[in-house]
C-alpha positions in Angstrom: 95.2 107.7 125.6 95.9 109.2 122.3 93.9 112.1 120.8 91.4 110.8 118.6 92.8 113.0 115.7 96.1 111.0 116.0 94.2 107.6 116.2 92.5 108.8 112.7 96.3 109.7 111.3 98.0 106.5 113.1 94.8 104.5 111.2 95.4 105.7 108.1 99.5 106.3 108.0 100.5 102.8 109.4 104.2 102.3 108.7 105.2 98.8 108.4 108.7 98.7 109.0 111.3 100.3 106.6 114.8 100.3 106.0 117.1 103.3 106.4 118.1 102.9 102.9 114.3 102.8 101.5 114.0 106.2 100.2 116.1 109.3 101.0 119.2 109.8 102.4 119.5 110.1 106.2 116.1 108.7 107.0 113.6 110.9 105.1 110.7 109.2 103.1 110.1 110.9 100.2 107.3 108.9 99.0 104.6 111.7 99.0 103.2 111.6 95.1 102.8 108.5 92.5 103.0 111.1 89.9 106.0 112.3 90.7 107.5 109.4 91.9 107.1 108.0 88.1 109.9 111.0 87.0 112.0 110.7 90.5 110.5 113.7 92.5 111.9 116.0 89.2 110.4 119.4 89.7 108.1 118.5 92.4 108.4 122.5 93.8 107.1 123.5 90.7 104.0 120.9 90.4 101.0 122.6 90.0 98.3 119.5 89.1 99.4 117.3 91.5 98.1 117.7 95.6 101.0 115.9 96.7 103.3 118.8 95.8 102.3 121.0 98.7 104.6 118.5 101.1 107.7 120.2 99.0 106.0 123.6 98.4 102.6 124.9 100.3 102.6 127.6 97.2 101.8 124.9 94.7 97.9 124.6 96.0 97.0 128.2 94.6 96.8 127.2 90.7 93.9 124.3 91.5 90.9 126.0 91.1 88.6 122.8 92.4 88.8 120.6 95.8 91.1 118.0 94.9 91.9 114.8 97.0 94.9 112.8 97.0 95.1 108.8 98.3 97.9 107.6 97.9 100.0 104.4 98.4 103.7 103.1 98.1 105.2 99.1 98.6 109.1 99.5 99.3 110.5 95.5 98.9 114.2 95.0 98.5 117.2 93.5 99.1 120.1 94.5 101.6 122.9 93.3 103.0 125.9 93.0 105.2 129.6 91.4 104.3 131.7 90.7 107.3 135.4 91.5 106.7 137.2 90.8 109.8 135.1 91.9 112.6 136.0 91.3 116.1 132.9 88.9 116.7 132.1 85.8 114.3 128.0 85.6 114.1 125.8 85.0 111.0 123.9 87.6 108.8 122.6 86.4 105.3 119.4 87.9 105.8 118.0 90.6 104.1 117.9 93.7 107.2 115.0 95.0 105.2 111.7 94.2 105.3 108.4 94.7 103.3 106.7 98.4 103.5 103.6 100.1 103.2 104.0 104.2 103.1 100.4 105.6 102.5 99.4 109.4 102.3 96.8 112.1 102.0 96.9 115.4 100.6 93.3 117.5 100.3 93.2 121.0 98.5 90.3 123.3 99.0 90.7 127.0 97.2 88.4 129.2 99.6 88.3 132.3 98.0 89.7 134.0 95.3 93.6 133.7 95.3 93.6 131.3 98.3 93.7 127.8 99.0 93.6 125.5 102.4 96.4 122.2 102.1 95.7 119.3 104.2 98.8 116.7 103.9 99.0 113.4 106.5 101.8 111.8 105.7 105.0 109.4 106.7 107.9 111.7 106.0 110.9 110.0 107.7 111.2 106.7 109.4 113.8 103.9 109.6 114.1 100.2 110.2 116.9 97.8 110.1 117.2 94.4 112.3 119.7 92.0 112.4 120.4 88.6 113.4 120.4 88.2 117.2 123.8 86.3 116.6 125.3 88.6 113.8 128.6 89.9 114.1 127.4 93.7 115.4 125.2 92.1 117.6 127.0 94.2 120.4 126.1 97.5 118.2 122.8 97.0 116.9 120.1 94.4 116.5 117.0 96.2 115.7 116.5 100.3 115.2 113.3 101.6 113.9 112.3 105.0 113.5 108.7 105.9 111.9 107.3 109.8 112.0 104.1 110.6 111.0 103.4 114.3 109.6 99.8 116.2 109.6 100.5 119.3 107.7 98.1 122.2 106.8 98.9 125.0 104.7 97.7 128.3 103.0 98.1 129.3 99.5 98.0 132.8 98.2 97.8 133.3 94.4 99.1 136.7 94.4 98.7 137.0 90.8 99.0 135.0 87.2 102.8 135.0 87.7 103.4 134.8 91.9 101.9 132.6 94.5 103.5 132.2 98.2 102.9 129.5 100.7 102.9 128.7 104.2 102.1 125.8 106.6 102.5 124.6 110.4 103.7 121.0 110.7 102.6 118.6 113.5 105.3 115.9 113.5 104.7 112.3 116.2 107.7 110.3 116.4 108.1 106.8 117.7 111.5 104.6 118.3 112.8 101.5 119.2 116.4 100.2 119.4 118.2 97.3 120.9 121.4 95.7 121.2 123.7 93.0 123.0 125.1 93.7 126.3 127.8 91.4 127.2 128.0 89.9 130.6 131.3 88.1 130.0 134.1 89.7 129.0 136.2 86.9 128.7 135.1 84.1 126.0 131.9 86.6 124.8 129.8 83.4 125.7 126.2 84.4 124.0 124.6 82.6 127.0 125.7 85.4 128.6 124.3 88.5 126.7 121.8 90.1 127.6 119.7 93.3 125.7 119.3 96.5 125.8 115.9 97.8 124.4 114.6 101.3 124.2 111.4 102.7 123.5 110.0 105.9 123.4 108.6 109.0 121.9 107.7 112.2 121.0 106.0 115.2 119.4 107.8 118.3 117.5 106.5 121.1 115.6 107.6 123.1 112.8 106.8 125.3 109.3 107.3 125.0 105.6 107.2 128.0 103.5 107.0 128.2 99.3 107.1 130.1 96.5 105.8 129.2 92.6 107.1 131.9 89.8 105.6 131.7 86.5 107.3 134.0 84.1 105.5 132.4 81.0 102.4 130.3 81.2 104.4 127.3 80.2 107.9 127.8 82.6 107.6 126.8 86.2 109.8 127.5 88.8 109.1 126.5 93.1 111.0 127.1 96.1 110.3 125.3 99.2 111.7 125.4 102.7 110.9 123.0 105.5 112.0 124.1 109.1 114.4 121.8 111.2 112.3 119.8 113.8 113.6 118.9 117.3 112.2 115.6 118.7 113.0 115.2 122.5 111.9 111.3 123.1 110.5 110.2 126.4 111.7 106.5 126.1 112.0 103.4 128.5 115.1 101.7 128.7 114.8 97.9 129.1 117.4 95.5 130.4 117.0 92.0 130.0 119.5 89.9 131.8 120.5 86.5 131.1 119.5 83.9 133.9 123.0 82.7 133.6 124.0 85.8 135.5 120.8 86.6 137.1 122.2 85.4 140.9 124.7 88.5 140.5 121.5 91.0 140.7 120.0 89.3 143.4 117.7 87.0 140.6 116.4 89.8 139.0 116.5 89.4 135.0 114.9 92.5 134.2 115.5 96.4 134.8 113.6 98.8 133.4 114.5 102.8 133.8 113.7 106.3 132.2 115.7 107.5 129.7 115.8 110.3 126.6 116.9 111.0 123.1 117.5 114.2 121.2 116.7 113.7 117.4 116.5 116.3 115.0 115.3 115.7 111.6 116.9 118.8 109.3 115.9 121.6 107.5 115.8 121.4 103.8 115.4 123.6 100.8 114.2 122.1 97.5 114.7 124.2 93.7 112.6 122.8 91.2 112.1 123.4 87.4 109.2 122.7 84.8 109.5 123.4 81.1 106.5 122.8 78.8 108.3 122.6 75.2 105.1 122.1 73.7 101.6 120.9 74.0 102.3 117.3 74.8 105.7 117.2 76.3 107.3 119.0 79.9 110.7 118.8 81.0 111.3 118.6 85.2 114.7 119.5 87.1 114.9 119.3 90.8 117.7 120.1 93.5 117.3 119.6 97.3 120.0 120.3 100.2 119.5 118.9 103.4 121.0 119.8 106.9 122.3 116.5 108.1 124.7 118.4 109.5 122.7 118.8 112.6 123.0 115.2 113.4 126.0 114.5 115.2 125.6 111.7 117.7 122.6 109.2 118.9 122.8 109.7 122.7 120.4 108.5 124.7 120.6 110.0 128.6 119.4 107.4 131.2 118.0 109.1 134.1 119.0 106.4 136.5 122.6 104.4 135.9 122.0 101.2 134.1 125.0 98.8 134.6 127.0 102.5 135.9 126.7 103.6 132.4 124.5 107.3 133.2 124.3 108.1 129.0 125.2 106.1 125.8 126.4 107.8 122.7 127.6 107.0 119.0 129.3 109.9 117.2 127.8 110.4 113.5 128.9 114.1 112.3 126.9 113.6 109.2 127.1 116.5 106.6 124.6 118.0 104.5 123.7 116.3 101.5 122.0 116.6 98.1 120.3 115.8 96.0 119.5 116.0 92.2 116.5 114.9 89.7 115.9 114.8 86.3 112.5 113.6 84.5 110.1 114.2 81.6 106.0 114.1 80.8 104.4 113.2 77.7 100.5 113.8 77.2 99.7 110.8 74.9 96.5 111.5 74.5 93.5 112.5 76.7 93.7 109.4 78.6 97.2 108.4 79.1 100.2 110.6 80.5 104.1 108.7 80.2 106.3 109.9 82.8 110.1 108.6 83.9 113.1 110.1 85.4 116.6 110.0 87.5 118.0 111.2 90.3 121.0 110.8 92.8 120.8 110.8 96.4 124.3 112.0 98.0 124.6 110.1 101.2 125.2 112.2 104.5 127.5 109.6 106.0 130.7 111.4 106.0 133.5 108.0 106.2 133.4 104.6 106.8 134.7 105.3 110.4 131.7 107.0 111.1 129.2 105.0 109.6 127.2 102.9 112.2 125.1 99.8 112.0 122.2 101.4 113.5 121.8 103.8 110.4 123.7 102.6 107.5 123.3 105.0 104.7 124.6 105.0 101.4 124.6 106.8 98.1 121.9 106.2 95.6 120.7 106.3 92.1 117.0 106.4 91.0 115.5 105.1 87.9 112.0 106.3 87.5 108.6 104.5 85.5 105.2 106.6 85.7 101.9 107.0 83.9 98.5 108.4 84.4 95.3 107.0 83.7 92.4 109.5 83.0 89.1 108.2 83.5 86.8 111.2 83.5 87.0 114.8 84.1 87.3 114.6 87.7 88.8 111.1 88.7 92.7 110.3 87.5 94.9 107.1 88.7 98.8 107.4 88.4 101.4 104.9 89.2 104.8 104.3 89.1 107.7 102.1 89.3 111.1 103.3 91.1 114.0 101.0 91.0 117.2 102.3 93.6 120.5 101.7 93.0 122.7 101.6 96.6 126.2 102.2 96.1 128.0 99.4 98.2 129.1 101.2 101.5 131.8 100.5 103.8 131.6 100.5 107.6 134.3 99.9 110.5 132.8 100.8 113.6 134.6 100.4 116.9 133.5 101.4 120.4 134.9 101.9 123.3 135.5 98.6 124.7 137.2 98.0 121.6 134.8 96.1 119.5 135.1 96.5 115.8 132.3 95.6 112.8 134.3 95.8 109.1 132.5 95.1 106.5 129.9 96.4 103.7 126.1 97.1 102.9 125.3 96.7 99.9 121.8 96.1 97.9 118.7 97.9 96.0 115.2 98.5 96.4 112.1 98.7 94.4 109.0 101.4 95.3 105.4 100.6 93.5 103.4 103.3 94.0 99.6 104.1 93.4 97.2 107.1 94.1 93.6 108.4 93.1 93.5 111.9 92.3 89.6 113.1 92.5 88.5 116.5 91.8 85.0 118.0 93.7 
């Protein structure tokens, strides 16, 4: 049974399935503030109003000088696609391979004594879903991957001064998988009442640390640098084979095998830079600058611990290479009420060639247009949303395996991010 603390986070941080190409590049979700989503995450490290901020950098919680409580919420919808150009297999795929999601969050800060404050973020930070026609022309590659990690994350602030404040926090990472493809019993005429499926399930728990620091040379010049550790997920997962009754006399009438198997995943370390520059009393300028380590993620093997049709482990090379990524966005105080925000950024995609680009995890470049305001309805209660519209560059992919099988073709698409959150001060 699950601890009850992770029943509370799973209840709360329910991930309805997302595509790869939702948010981030690799599979990270950066939906973690309404704020800053409405100016494209632009100086996030250096956000000292909003809770959300300490998931970038844990120093950001010393300048809030009340309990402050974050809810937030995030609908991902859009549109994505795959073009055959000459595969190996004919098959059929006009449907979208994304699919409606829900990315909620929490982020709670409490200032304890003078100088220091206790963080509190639970939160989806990377996840990643993409299913395919059962018939579609990759069948034999990928028909449904999903990835979802939930993050509970506390942190300590230190306000060393009016100019310095450093950061620290443990994270608690869960991790949960599924992926499935075709297995082809004939060889010959690829008959699909002969395939059978692989499926895979599993999961795992990894832990890890962010550190921050905030700068403020002037009272209106803001400058945060945050580091999140690499986290190594070792899944437990159980491998599935469904076989077809067509050939279900060749295993003695047995149409299912089930077996133990494992998968190394590491999500990266990052380091984000990040810039605000109040020009006056109304209006702020944001920059923003992340680098991930994608590098680390050079195959998806999976290691049965018992043969499954003589095949002992399964592997598909990636040799993805850090990426990053860039934000620009503005603020203007209208009034007392009513805050304007918007922004862009780009999103570098760590998928190094269309040779090593694989159907399971499709990435792409992307560009973000950012829409935010804030609504202030009294001296403690504030609502923010935002509208973030993503441009993915069309992407091309010709995979091949070793028994030859090829997918050509391209992804292409977009995808829209509505976010809300109540910001409430004690």
């Amino acid at each position: 049974m699950r601890p009850f603390f992770l029943r509370l986070a799973l209840a709360f941080v329910w991930l309805i399935p997302l595509t790869l190409q939702l948010s981030g590049a690799g599979f990270s979700i950066l939906e973690q503030s309404a704020a800053g989503l409405g100016r494209s995450l632009a100086g996030m490290t250096a956000e000292i109003e909003d809770p959300g901020s300490v998931f970038f950098n844990p120093a950001t919680g010393a300048w809030h000088q009340r309990p402050t409580l974050m809810v937030g919420s995030h609908f991902l919808l859009g549109d994505v696609g795959f073009h055959d150009r000459g595969s190996t297999f004919s098959g059929d795929q006009d449907e979208n391979i994304t699919s409606l999601a829900m990315v909620p969050n929490l982020y709670y800060v409490h200032p304890l004594s003078d100088g220091i404050t206790l963080n509190l973020g639970i939160s989806a930070t990377s996840g990643t879903s993409t299913t395919y026609e059962d018939d579609w022309q990759g069948r034999y590659f990928a028909i449904k991957t999903e990835v979802s990690v939930i993050e509970i994350s506390p942190s300590l602030s230190w306000k060393i001064n009016e100019n310095w404040a450093v950061g620290a926090g443990f994270i608690a990472q869960y991790a949960e998988a599924t992926m499935s493809q075709a297995i082809a019993f004939d060889q010959t005429t690829f008959n699909r009442a002969y395939d059978g499926q692989l499926k895979l399930e599993g999961d795992s728990w990894a832990f890890g640390y962010s550190l921050g620091v905030l700068y403020r040379p002037f009272e209106s010049t803001r400058i945060g640098l945050g580091y999140r550790s690499k986290l190594s997920h070792d899944l437990s997962m159980k491998a599935r084979l469904r076989i077809p009754k067509t050939v279900a006399p060749l295993f003695g009438g047995v149409t299912r095998i089930t077996e133990d198997a494992s998968c190394a995943l590491d999500l990266p370390a990052s380091i984000n830079l990040g810039i605000q520059q109040d020009l006056n009393e109304k209006w702020t300028v944001m920059f923003d600058v992340a680098w991930t380590k994608w590098s680390d993620m050079e195959e998806l093997k999976v290691k049965f611990d018992r043969p499954i049709l003589g095949i002992k482990e399964s592997s598909e090379e990636m040799k993805w290479r850090d990426n990053w990524r860039f934000a620009l966005g503005t603020q203007y105080q209208l009034n007392e009420k009513w805050t304007l925000r918007t922004g862009i950024a780009f999103d570098t995609t760590p998928v190094r060639n269309k040779y090593l680009r694989v159907a399971k995890l499709p990435d792409a470049n992307r560009f973000w247009l950012s829409f935010g305001a804030g609504y202030q309805f009294s001296e403690q209660l504030r609502l923010d949303a935002a509208f973030t519209h993503l441009f993915f560059y069309r992407c091309d992919i010709e995979q091949a395996n070793e028994q030859g099988y090829r997918l050509s073709g391209d992804f292409s698409g977009y995808m829209n991010i509505y976010s809300l959150a109540l910001n409430y001060q004690f």
